[in-house]
N, CA, C and O atoms as a DFTB+ gen file, in Angstrom:
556 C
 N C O
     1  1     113.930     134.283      99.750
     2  2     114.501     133.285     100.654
     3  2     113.363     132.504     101.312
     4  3     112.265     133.012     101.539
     5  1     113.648     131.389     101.572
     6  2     112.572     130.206     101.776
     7  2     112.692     129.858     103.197
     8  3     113.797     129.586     103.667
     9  1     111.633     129.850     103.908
    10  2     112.238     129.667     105.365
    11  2     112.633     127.896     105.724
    12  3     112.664     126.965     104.919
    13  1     112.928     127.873     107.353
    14  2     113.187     126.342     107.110
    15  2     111.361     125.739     107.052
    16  3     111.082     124.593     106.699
    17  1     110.779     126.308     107.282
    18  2     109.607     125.572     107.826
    19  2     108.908     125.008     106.317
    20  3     108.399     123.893     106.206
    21  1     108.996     125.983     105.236
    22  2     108.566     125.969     104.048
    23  2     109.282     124.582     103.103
    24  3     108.618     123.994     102.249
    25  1     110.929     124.160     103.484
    26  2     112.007     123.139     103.277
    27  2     111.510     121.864     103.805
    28  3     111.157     120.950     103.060
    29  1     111.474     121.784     105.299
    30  2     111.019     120.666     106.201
    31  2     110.038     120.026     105.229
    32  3     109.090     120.452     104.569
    33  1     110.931     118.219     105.477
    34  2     109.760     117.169     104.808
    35  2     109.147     116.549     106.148
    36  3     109.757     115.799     106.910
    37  1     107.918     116.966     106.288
    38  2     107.622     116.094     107.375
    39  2     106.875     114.586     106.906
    40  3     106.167     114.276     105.948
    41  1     107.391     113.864     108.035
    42  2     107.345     112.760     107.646
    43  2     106.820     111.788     109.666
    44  3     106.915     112.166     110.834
    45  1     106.276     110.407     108.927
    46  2     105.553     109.866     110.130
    47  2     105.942     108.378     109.977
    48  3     105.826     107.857     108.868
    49  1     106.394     107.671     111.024
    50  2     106.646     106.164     110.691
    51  2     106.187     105.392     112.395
    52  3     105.979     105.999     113.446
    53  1     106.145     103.934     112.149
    54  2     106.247     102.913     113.353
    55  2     107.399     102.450     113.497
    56  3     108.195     102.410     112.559
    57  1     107.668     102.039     114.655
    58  2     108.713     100.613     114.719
    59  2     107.291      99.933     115.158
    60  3     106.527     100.070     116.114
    61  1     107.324      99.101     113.931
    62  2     106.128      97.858     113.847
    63  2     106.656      96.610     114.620
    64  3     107.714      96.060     114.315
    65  1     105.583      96.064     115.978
    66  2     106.029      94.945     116.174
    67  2     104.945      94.073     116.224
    68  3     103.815      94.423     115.883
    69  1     105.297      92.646     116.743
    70  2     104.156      91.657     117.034
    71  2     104.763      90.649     117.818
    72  3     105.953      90.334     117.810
    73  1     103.677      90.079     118.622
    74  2     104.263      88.983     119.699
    75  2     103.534      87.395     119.264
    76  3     102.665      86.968     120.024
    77  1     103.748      86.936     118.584
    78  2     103.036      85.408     117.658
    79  2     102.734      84.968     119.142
    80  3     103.511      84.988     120.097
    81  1     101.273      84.521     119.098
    82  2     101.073      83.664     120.346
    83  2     102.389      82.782     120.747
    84  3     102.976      82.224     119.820
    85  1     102.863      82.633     122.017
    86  2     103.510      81.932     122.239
    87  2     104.752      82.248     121.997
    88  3     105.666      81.695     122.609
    89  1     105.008      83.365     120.890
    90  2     106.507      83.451     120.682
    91  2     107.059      84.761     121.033
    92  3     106.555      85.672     121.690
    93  1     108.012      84.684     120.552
    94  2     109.018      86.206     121.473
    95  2     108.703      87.795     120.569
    96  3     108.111      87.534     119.522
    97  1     108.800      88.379     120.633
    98  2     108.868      90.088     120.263
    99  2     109.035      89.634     118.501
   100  3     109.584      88.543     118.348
   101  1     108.746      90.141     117.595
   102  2     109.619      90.500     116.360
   103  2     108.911      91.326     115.680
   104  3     107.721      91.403     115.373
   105  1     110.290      92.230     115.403
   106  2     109.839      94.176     114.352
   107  2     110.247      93.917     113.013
   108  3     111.074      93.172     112.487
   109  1     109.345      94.830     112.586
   110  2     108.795      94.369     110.851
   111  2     110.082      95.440     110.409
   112  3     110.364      96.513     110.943
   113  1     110.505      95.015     109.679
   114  2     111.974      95.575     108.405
   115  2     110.985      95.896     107.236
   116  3     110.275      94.981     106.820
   117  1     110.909      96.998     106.748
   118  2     110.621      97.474     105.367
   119  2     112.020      97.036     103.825
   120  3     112.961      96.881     104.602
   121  1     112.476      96.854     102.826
   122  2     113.438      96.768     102.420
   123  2     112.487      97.371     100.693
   124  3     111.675      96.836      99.939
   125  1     113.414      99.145     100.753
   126  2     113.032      99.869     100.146
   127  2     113.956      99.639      99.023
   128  3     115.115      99.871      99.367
   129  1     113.779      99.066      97.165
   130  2     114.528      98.951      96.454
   131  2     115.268     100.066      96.150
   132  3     116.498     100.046      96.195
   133  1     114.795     100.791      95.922
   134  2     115.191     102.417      95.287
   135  2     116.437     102.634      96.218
   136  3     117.551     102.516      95.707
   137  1     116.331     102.923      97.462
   138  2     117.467     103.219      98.014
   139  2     118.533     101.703      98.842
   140  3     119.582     101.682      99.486
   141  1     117.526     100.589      98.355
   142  2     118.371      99.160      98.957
   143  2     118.796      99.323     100.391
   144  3     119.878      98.993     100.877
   145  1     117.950      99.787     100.882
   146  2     118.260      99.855     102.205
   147  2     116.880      98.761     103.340
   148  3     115.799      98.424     102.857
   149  1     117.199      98.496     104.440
   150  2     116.165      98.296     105.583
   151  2     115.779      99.465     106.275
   152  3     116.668     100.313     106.351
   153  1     114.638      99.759     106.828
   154  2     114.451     100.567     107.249
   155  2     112.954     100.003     108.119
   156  3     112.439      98.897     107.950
   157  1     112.507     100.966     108.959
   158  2     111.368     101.235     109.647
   159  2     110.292     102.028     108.307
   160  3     110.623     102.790     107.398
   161  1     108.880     101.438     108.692
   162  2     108.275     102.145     107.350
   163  2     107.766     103.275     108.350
   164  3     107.560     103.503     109.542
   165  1     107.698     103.843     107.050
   166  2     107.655     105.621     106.828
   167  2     107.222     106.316     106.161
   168  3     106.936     105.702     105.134
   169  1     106.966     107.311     106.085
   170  2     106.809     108.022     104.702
   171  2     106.496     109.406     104.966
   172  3     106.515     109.770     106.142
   173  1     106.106     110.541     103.722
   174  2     106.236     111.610     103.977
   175  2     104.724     111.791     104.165
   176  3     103.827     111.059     103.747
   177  1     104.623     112.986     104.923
   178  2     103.094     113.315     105.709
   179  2     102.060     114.019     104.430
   180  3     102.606     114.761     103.614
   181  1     100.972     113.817     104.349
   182  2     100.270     114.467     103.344
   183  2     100.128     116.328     103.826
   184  3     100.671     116.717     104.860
   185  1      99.682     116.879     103.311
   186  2      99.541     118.319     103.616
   187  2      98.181     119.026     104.133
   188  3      97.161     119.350     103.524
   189  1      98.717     119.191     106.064
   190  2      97.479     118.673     106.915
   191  2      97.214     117.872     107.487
   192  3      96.436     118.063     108.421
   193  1      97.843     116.255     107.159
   194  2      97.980     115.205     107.858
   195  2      97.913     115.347     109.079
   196  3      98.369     116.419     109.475
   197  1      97.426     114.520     110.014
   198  2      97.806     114.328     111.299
   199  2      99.216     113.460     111.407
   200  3      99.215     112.572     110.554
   201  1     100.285     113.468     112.128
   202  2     101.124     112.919     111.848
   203  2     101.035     111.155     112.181
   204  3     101.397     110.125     111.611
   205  1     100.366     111.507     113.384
   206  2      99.934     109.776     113.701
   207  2      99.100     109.077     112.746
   208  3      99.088     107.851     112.641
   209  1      98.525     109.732     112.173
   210  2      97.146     109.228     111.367
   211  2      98.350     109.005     110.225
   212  3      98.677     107.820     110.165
   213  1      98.959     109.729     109.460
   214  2     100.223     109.516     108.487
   215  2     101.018     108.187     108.872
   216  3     101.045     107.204     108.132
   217  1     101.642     108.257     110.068
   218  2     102.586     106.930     110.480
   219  2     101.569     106.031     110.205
   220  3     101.980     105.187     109.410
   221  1     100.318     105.838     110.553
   222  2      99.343     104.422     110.408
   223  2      99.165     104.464     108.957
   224  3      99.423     103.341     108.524
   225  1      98.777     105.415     107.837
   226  2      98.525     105.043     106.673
   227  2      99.851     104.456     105.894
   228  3      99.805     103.865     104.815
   229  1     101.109     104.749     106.693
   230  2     102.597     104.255     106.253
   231  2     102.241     102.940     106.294
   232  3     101.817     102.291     105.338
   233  1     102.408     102.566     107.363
   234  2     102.847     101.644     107.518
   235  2     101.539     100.496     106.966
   236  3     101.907      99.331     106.812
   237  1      99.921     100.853     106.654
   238  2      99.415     100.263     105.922
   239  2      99.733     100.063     104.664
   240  3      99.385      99.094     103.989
   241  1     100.513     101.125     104.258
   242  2     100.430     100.716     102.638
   243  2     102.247     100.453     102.084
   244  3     102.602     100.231     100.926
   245  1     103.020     100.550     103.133
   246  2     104.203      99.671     102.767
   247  2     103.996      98.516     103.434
   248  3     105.063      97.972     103.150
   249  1     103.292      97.547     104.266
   250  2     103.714      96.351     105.278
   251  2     102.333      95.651     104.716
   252  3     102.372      94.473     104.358
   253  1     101.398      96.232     104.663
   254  2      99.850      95.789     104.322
   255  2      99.369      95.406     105.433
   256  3      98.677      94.404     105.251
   257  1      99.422      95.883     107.049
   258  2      98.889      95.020     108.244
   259  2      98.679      97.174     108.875
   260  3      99.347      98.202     108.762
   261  1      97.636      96.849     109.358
   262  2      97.025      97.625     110.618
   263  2      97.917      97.445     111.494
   264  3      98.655      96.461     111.539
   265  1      97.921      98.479     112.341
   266  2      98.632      98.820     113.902
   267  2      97.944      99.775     114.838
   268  3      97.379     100.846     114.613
   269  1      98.117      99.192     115.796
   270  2      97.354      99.586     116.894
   271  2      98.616     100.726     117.977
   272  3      99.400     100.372     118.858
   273  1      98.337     102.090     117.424
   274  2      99.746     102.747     118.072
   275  2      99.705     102.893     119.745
   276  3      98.809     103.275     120.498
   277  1     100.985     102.451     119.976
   278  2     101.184     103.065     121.330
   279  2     102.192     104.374     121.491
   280  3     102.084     105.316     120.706
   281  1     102.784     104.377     122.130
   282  2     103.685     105.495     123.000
   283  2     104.686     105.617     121.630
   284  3     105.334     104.770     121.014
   285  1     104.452     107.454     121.405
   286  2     105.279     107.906     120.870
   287  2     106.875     108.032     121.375
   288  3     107.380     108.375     122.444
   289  1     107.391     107.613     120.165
   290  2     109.090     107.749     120.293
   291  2     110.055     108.957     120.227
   292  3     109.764     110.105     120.563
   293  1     110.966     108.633     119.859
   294  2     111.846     110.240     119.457
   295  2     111.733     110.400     118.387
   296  3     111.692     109.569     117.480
   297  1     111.668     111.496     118.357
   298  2     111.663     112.465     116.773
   299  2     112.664     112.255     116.347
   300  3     113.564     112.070     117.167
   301  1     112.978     112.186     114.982
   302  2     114.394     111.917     114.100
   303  2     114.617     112.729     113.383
   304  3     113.716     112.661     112.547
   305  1     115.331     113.589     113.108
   306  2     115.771     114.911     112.084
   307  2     116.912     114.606     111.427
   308  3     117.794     114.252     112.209
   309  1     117.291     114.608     110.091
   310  2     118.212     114.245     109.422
   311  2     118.128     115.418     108.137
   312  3     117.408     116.417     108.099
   313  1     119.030     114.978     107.203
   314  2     118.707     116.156     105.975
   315  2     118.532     114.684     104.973
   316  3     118.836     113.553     105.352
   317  1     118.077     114.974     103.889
   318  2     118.125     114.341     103.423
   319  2     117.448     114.924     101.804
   320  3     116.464     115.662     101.767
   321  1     118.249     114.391     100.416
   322  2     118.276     114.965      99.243
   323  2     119.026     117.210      99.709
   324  3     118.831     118.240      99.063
   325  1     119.587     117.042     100.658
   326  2     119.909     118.293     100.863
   327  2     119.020     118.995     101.780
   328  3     119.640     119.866     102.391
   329  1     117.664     118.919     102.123
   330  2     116.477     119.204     102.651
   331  2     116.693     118.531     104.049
   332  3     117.182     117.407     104.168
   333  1     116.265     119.356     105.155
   334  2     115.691     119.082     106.715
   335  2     114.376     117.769     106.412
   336  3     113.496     117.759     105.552
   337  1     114.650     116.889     107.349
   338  2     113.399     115.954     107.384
   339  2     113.393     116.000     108.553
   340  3     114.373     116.255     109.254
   341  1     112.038     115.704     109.012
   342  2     111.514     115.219     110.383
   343  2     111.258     114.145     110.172
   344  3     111.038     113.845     108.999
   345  1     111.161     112.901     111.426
   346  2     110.190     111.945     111.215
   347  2     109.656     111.789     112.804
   348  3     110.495     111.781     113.705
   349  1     108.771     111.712     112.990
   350  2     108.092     111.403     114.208
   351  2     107.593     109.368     113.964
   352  3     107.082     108.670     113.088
   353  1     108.054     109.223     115.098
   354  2     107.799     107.713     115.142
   355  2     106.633     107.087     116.392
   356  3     106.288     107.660     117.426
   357  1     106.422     106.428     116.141
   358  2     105.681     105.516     117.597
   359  2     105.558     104.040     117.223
   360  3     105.526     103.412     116.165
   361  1     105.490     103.687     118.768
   362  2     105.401     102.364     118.776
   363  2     104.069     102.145     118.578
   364  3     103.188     102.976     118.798
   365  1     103.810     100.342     117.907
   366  2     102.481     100.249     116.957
   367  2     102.877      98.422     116.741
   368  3     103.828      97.781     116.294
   369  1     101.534      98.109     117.348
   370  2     101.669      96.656     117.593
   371  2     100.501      96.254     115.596
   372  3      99.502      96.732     115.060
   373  1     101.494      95.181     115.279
   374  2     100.641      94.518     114.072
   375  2      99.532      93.974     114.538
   376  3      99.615      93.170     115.467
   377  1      98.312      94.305     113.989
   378  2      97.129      93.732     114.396
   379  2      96.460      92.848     113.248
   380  3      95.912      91.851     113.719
   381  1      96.391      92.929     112.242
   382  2      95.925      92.126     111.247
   383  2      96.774      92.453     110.029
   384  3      97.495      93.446     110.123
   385  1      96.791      91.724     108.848
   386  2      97.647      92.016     107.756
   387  2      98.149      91.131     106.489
   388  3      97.763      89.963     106.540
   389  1      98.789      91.410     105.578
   390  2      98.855      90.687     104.858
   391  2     100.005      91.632     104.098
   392  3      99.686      92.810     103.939
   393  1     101.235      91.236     103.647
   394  2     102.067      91.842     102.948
   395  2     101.770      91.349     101.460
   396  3     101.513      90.240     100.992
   397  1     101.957      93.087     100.703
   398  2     101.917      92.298      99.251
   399  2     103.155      93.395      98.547
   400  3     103.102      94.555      98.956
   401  1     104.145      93.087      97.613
   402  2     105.292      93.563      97.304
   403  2     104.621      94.884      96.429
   404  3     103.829      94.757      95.496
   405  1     105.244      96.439      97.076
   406  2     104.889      96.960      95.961
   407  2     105.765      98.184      95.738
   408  3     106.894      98.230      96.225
   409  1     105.202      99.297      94.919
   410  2     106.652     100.069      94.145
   411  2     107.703     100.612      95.221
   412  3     108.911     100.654      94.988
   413  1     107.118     101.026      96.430
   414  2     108.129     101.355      97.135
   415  2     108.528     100.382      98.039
   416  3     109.356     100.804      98.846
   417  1     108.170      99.058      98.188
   418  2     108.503      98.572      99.241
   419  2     108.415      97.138      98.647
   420  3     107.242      96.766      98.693
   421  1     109.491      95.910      97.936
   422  2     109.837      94.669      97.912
   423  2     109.583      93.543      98.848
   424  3     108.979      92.480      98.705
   425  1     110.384      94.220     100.109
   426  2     110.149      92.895     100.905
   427  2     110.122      92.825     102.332
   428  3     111.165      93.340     102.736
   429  1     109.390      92.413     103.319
   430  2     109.614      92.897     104.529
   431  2     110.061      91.682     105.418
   432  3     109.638      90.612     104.982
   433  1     110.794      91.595     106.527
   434  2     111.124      91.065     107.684
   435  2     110.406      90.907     108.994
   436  3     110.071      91.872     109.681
   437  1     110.179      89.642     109.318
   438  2     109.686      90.093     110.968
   439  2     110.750      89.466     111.630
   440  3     110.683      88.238     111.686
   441  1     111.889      90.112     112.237
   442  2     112.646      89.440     112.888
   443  2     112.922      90.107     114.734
   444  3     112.549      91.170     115.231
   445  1     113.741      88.907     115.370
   446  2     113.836      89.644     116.539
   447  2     114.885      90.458     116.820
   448  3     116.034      90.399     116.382
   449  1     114.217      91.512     117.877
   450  2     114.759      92.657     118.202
   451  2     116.491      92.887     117.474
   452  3     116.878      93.741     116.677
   453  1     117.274      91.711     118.155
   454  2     118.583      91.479     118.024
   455  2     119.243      91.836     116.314
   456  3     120.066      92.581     115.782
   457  1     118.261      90.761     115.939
   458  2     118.450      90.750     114.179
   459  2     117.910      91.859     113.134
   460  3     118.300      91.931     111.968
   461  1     116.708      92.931     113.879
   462  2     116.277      93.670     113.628
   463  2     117.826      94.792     113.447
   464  3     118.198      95.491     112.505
   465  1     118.383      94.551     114.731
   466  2     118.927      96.019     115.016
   467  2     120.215      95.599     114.071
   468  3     120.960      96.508     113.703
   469  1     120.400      94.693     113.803
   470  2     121.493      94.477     113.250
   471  2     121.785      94.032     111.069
   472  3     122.727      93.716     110.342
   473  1     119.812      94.392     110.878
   474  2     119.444      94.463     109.524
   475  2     119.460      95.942     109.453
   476  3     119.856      96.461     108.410
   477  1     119.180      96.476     110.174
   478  2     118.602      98.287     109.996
   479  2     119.698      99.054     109.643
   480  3     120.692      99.195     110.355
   481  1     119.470      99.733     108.151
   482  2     120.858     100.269     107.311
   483  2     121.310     101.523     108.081
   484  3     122.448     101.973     107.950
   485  1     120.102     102.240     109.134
   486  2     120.755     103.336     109.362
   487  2     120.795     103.844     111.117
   488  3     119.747     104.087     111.715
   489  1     122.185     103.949     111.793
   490  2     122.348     104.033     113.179
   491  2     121.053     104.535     113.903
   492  3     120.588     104.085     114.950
   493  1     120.513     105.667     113.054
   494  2     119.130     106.404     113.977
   495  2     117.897     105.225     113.789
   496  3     116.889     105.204     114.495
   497  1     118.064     104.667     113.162
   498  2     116.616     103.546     113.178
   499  2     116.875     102.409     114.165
   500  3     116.085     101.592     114.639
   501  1     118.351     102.590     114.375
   502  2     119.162     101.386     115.686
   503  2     118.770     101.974     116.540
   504  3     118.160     101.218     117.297
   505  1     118.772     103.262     116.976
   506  2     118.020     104.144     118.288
   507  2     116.588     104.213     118.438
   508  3     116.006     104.503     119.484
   509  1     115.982     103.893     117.180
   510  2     114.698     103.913     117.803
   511  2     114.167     102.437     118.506
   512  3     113.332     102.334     119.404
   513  1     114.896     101.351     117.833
   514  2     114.557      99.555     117.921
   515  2     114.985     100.055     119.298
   516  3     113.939     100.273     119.909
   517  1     115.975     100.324     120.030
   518  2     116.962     100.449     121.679
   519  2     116.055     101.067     122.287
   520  3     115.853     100.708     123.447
   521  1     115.287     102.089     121.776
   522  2     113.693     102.647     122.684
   523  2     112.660     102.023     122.787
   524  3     111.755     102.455     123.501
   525  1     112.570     101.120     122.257
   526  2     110.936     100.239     122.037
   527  2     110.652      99.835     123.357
   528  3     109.825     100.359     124.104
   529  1     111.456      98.778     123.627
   530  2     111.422      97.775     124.858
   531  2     110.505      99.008     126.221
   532  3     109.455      98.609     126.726
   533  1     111.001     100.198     126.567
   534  2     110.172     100.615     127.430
   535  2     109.203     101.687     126.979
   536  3     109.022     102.734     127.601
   537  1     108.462     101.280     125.613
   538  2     107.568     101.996     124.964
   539  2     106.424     100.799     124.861
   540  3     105.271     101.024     124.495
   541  1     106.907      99.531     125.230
   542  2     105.775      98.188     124.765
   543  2     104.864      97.870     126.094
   544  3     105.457      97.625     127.145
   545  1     103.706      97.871     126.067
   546  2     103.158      97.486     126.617
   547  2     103.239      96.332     127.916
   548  3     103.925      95.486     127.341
   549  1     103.025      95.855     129.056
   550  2     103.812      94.911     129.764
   551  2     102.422      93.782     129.579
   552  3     101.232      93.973     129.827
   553  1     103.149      92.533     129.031
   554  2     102.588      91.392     129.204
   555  2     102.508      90.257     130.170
   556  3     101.793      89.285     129.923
């Protein structure tokens, strides 16, 4: 018998945002073909990973832009393929970047908050966009 700890996918993501000089808030949408969904990028943790250090290499290599993390979010636990997942999230401002389409990740979004929450395929990624606002930095 396999314990849960041995099952658990751990996993690390951002809610990626950026403030365009001059313009208002907008969080980056991942749009993963395989499962055709929007989502927050993510991914599963290497073995040993730091989990923060994991959420930043996510979100470099699905979005192609650096982030500068701030204040960790809520943890997200779901099952998923039958299996316990974790995901630990934080907030993480885009600092430089360049998107380029690749196997896991087609196409991304920078939209605002509003349109964000209302692209995002799954209710718990709607809870994390509803936490940001007092996780962001004050300008």
């Amino acid at each position: 018998m396999t314990s849960t700890h041995d099952t658990l996918v751990r996993a690390a993501g951002c809610v990626l945002w950026r403030r365009p000089a001059g313009s208002a808030l907008e969080i980056c949408l991942v749009h993963r073909p395989k499962y055709d969904d929007w989502s927050h990028p993510k991914g599963k943790l290497k073995r040993g990973e730091d989990p923060l250090a994991g959420a930043l290499r996510e979100v470099a290599e699905e979005t192609g832009y650096t982030a500068r993390p701030g204040n960790e979010l809520t943890t997200v636990h779901y099952l998923a393929a039958g299996r316990p997942k974790q995901v630990r999230y934080w907030a993480a401002e885009a600092t430089a970047g360049r998107f380029a389409p690749n196997d896991e990740v087609d196409r991304i979004l920078w939209l605002p908050p509003s349109a964000a929450r209302d692209r995002l395929t799954q209710p718990r990624d709607r809870d994390l966009l509803d936490e940001l606002p007092g996780a962001l930095p004050a300008h």
